[in-house]
N, C-alpha and C positions, 0 to 999 in steps of 0.2 A: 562216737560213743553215744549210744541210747541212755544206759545208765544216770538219770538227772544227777544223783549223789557222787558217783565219778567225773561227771561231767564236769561239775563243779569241783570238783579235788584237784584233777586236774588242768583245769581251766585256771583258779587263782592263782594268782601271785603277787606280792607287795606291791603297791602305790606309792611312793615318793612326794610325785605332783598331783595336784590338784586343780580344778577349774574354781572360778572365784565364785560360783554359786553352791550357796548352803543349804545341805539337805536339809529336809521336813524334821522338825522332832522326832516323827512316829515314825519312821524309818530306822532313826539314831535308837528310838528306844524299843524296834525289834532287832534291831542287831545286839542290841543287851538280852535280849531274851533270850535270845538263839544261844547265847554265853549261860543262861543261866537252867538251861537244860542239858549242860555240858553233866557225867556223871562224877558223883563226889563218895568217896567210902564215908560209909554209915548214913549217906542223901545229907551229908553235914552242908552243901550246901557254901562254904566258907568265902565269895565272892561280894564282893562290896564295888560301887563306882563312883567316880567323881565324874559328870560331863561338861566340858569346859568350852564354852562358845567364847567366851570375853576373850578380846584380844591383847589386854594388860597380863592377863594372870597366866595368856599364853604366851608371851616372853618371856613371863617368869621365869616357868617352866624350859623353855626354848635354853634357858643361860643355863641350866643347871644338866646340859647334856650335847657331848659334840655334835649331834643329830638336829641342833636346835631349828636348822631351818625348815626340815620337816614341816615340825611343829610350828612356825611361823604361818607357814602355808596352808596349814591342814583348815580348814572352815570349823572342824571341831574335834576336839582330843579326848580321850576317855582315860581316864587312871584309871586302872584296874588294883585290887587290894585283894589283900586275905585276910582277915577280919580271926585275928589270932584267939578270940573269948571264944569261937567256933571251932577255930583245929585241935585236932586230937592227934595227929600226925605228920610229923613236918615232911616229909618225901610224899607220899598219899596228897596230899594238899597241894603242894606244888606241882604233882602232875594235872592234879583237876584243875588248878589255874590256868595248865596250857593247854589244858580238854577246853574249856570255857573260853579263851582267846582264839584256839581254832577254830571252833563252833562262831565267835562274833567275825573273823575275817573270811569267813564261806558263808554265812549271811552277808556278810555288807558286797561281799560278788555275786550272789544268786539277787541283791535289792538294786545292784547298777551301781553300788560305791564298792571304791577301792578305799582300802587301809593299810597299815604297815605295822606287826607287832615292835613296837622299840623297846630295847632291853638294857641299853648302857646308861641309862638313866636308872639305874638300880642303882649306880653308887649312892645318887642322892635321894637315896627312897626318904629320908625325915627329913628332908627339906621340902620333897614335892610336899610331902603333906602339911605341913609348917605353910606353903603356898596359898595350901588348897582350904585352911583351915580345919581339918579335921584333925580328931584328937590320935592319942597315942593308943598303940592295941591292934593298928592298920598297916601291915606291911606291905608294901609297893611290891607285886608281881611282873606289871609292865604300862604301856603307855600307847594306848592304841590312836596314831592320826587317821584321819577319817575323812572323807570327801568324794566329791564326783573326778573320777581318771583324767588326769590331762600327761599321760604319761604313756609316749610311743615307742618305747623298747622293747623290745622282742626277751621273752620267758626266757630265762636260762634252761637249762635242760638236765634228766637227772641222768648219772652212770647208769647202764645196766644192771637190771634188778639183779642177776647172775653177780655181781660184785660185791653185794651184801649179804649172801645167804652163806651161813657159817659152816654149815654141815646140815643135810636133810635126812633124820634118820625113817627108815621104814621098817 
């Protein structure tokens, strides 16, 4: 595939493990970039982060989701939020959080880190942030771990695109 933006679509997929060295800041804060050019109705824009390097406050977090070792492992975590003073639309919103979380995990594979969106840690979305110290008004979208691939399992694979196409009219 020539296509660099295919390449990369195709090319990623979840990280689990990690290697024990930590990426650069400026790595960590263009893959939030890459999340915050995700598109949002009305450019609202409604994306908030927490980035968590400390190892304390990432057990915290690790206990408050069965995923926790992940997160143990990860060298650094991002809570991802919606910043509800911002939404104007609660469907609309939610999709641009998962525009801006696939935008930050096809950066951290085009920068040479793998990541993993985590999502069952939504039950305890006001505890992460009770964790994280941040006030109320923040709703927990997801929990991005983040690190250099120590992780040699082979891609799963999708159906045939033929199996989702519902009807093509002409």
């Amino acid at each position: 595939m020539e296509n660099p933006v295919l390449k990369a679509i195709y090319g990623r997929r979840s990280i689990r493990e990690y290697t024990q060295e930590v990426p650069p800041r400026e790595l960590v804060l263009e893959v939030i970039r890459a999340g915050i050019w995700a598109p949002s109705g009305l450019n609202n824009q409604p994306w908030r982060f927490a980035i968590v390097w400390n190892a304390e406050i990432k057990e915290k977090l690790a206990e408050l989701t069965r995923y926790g070792e992940i997160i143990r492992r990860a060298p650094v975590v991002i809570a991802v939020f919606l910043d509800q003073a911002v939404m104007y639309h609660q469907i609309k919103d939610h999709q641009s959080a998962g525009a801006c979380l696939e935008n930050m995990l096809l950066a951290a594979h085009a920068l040479g880190l793998g990541g993993v969106w985590l999502g069952e840690i939504l039950k305890n979305g006001d505890k992460v942030r009770e964790v994280l110290g941040l006030p109320e008004g923040l709703e927990l979208a997801a929990v991005v771990a983040l690190g250099y691939p120590n992780d040699r399992r082979k891609r799963t694979g999708r159906k045939p695109l033929e199996t989702f196409i519902l009807k093509e009219i002409l």
